[in-house]
Every structure is written in structure tokens, then in C-alpha cells.
C-alpha positions in Angstrom: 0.3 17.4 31.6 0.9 17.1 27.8 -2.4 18.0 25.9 -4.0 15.2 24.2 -4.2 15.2 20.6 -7.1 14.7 18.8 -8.5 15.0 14.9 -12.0 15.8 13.6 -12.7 12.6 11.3 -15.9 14.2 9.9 -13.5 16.9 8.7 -10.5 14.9 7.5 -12.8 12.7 5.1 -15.0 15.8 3.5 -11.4 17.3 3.0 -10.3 13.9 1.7 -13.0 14.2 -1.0 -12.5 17.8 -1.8 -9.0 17.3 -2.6 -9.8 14.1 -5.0 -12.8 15.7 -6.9 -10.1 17.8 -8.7 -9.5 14.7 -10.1 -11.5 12.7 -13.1 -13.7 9.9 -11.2 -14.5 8.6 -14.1 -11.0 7.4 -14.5 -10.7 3.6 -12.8 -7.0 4.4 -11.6 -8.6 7.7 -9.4 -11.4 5.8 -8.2 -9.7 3.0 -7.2 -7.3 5.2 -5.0 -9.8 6.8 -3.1 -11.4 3.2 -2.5 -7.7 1.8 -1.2 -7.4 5.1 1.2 -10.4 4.3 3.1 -9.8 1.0 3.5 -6.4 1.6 4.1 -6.8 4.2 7.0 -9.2 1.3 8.7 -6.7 -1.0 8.4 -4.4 1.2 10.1 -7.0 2.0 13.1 -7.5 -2.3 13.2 -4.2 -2.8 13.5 -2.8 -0.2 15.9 -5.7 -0.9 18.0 -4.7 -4.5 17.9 -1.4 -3.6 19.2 -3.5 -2.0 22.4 -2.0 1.8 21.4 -3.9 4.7 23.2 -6.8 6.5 21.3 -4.1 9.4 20.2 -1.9 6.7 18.5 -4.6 5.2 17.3 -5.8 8.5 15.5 -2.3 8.9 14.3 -2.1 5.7 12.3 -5.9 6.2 11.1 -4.7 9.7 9.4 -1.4 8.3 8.3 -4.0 5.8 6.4 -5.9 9.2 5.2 -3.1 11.1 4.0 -0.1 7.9 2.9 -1.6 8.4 -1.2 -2.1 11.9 -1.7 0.4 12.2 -4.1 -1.0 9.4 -6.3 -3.6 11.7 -7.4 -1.5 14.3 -9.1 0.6 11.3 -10.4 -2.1 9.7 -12.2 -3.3 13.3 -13.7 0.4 13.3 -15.2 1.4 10.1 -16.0 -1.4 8.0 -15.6 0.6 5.1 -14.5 1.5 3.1 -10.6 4.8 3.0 -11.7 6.7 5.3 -10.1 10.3 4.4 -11.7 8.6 5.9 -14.9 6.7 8.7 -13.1 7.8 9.9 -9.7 8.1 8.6 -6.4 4.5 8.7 -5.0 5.3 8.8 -1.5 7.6 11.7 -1.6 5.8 13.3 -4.3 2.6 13.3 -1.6 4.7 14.2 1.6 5.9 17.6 -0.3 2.2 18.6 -1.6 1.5 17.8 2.4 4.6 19.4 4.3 6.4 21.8 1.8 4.9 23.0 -1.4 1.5 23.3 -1.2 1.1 22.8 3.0 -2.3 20.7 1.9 -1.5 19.4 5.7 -3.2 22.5 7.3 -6.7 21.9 5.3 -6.5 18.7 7.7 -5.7 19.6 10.6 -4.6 22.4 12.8 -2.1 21.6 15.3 1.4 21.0 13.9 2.6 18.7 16.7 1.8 15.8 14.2 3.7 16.9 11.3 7.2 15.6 11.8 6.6 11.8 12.3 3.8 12.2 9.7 5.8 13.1 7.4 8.6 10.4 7.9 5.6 7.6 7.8 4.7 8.8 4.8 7.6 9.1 3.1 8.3 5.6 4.0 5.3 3.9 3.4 6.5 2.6 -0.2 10.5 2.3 0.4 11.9 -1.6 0.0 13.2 -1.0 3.5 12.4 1.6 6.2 15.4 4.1 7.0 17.7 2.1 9.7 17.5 4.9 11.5 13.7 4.9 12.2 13.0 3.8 15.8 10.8 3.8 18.8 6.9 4.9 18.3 7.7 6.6 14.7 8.9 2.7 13.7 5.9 1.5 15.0 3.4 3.5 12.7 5.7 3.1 10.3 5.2 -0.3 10.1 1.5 0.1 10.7 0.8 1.5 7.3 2.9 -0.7 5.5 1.1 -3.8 6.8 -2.6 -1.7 6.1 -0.9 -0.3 2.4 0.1 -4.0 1.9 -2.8 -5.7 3.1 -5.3 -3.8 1.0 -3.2 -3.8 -2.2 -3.9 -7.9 -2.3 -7.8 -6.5 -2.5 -7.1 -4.1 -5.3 -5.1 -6.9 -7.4 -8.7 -8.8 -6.8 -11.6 -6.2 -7.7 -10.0 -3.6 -9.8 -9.2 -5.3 -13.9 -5.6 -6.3 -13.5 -5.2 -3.9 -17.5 -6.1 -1.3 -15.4 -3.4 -1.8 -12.9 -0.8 -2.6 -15.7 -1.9 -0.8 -18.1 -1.3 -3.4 -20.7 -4.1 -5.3 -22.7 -5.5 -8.4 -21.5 -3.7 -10.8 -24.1 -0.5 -9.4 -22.8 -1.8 -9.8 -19.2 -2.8 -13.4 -19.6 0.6 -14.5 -22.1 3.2 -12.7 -19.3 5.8 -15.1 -17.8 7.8 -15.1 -14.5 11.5 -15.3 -14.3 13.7 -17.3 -11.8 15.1 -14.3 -10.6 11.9 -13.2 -9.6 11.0 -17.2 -8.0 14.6 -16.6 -6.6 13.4 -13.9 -4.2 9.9 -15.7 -3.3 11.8 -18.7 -2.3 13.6 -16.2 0.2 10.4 -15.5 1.5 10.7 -11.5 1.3 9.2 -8.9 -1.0 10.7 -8.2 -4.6 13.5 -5.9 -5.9 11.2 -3.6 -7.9 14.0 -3.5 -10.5 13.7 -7.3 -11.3 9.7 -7.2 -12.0 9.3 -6.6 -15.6 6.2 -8.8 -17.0 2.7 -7.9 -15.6 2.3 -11.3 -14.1 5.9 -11.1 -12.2 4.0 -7.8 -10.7 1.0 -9.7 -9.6 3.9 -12.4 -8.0 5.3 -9.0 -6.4 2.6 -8.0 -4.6 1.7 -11.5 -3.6 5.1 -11.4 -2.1 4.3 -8.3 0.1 2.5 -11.1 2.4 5.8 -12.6 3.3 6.6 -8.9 5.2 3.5 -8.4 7.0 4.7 -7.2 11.0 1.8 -7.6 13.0 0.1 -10.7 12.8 -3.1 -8.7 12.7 -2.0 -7.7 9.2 -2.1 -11.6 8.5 -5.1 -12.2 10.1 -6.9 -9.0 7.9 -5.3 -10.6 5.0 -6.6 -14.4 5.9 -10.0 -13.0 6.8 -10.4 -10.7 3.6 -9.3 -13.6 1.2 -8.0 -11.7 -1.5 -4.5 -13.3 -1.0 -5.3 -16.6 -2.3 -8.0 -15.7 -5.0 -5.0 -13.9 -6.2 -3.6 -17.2 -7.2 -6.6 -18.4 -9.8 -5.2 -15.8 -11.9 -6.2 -17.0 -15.5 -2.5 -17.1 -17.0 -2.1 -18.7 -20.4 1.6 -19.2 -19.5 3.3 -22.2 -18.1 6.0 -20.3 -16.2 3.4 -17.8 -14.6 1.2 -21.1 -13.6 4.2 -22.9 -12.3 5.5 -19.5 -10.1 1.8 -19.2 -9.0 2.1 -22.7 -7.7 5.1 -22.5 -6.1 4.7 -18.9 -4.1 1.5 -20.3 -3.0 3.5 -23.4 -1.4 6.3 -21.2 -0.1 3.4 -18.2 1.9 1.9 -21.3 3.6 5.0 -22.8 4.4 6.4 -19.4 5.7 3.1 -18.6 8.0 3.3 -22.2 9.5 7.0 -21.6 11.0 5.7 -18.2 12.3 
């Protein structure tokens, strides 16, 4: 009989926060992270319970939550920016501190029957699209901690100062337009080309966006019963195009969730 699987949450979390205390608290973009990975990892747990997974899976996607933004950490110490086109790759930055360089996995947990399909979902948590050769069970968590990563970023957009995210000032913030190109790929109702999203504002459109590739309808249902999504759209802009796109994403989410 194949031996059940099972982590020691207690220990996860105090290793959690010895990792991250290497790191400045005092710096919004660190604390904020360490917020999102809680809240991620019980998103995960909601949602593969949701999808009636045994308790093994459903430790699997909690950890997954745990572990997706490790490499944030040391990405902000560097770079201090989200951006990963002018930093590096956060996801695959975090799966090598966890699986190759440093082997931070092993402070986590002790079996290593885990590691291969942890290391895929975390690698893919952030891609555009998940590797077509993905399938079966490693899809499903796959998908898992996209819909949690996705569902909480709405929440970050909300509670953590926008110039913080950005890192632009809030005149620039406010005055930042949308393009059609961007308002091209709402109206096809699925998330953004990264390369395309150049003004602050046509980020905060991007990550509205994410909504329109939710899997699980318990990721919608989060998202609904959170809220964050559609205080997202009394964003204060100053500029017509932004209030216009604002308008119109709004009209196209509710018009894609009624069809589903």
C-alpha cells in the first residue's frame, strides 16, 4: 500500500518566516509578499478541497501556496521591483533556490517524493500558458495555484498603495492611459501579453484581466466573495482612456461570467 504523505504545517510556516526575516520587513514590497503567501496557500487548500481531492492532494496544493514566491524575496533584495522582464523570472528564480542551488526544499520537508511535480507547479505558476505537455494530477495543481496566485493578486492591487506596486509616483499613477492593444485583448476575454502592458494603469487592466482565466469556479466564487475585483474598478484615474478601459473591462468580466 503506497504510504501516505503528509507535511508538518507548524513547521512549514515557522520555516516560512525564518526564511523571510532575512529580508527588510520594513520594506512594503517584502511585507506584502509574505501577506499574499498565506493567503495564497489557503486559497490553494479552498480550492482543491472544492474539487473534493484527498487530504494528501490537498496538502500538496496548500505547500505549493507556501513555497510558489520564494524567489520574490531575493528578487526584491536585488532589484526591488515585480517586474521580472527587468529583473529575473520569479518563478524559476524560486524553483532553483528550492530544488537546485540552495536545496531550501529540505528545511521544509523531508521526504522527496514531492519534489518533482512541485517543482513543475512552481515553475509554472507565473507562465502566460502552462507547458502543453502538463497533464493528469500535476495539471490539476497546476491550475490550482494559478487560480489561488490570481485570485489574491486582485486583493493586493486593493490594500497595498498601487506606487508601491509600480513603483512610479502617484501623479504618474493617476495620469497613465490604456492602449487599444491592451482593450484589444480584454475584449478577447483572456489575460494580457506582458509585452503590450507598458503604463501602470494598463498593469492594473492586466491583472483585472487575470479574472477572465480563473479554472475552478471556486476561484470565481473566492474572487466574488472577497470583492476586491470590482473595487479595483473605482480606481481614481485622471485619464479619460484609463476611465473609458475601466468601463468597458468591467462590461466585458460580467458579460464573460454570465455565458459561463
Amino acid at each position: 500500500m503506497k504510504r501516505k504523505m503528509h507535511i508538518d504545517r507548524k513547521r512549514v510556516k515557522e520555516q516560512f518566516a525564518a526564511y523571510t526575516r532575512n529580508y527588510d520587513p520594513a520594506n512594503p514590497k517584502i511585507a506584502l509578499k509574505i501577506a499574499h503567501t498565506y493567503r495564497v496557500a489557503d486559497n490553494c487548500e479552498e480550492i482543491a478541497k472544492s474539487l473534493e481531492l484527498d487530504d494528501e492532494d490537498i496538502e500538496f496544493a496548500w505547500l505549493s501556496g507556501m513555497l510558489h514566491d520564494v524567489g520574490r524575496f531575493e528578487q526584491i533584495k536585488r532589484y526591488n521591483t515585480f517586474i521580472d522582464s527587468e529583473s529575473v523570472d520569479h518563478a524559476e528564480f524560486g524553483a532553483d533556490l528550492l530544488f537546485e542551488e540552495e536545496k531550501l526544499i529540505k528545511d521544509y520537508i523531508d521526504f522527496r517524493s514531492w519534489d518533482k511535480n512541485l517543482e513543475i507547479v512552481i515553475r509554472q505558476h507565473n507562465k502566460y500558458r502552462i507547458d502543453s505537455l502538463i497533464s493528469g494530477k500535476t495539471l490539476v495543481f497546476c491550475n490550482i495555484l494559478r487560480d489561488a496566485d490570481k485570485v489574491d493578486i486582485l486583493r493586493v492591487n486593493v490594500e497595498t498603495p498601487m506606487e508601491e506596486i509600480y513603483n512610479v509616483t502617484r501623479e504618474v499613477l493617476f495620469s497613465s492611459g490604456v492602449s487599444q492593444k491592451v482593450m484589444d485583448q480584454v475584449r478577447e476575454h483572456h489575460a494580457i501579453f506582458r509585452d503590450i502592458m507598458v503604463s501602470p494603469a494598463e498593469h492594473l487592466i492586466g491583472h483585472i484581466a487575470l479574472s477572465f482565466e480563473l479554472v475552478y469556479p471556486k476561484s470565481w466564487e473566492l474572487a466574488k466573495e472577497q470583492g476586491y475585483l470590482y473595487q479595483m474598478f473605482d480606481f481614481p484615474t485622471n485619464n479619460d482612456s484609463t476611465k473609458k478601459a475601466l468601463e468597458e473591462t468591467k462590461a466585458e468580466l460580467e458579460s464573460f461570467y454570465k455565458r459561463l
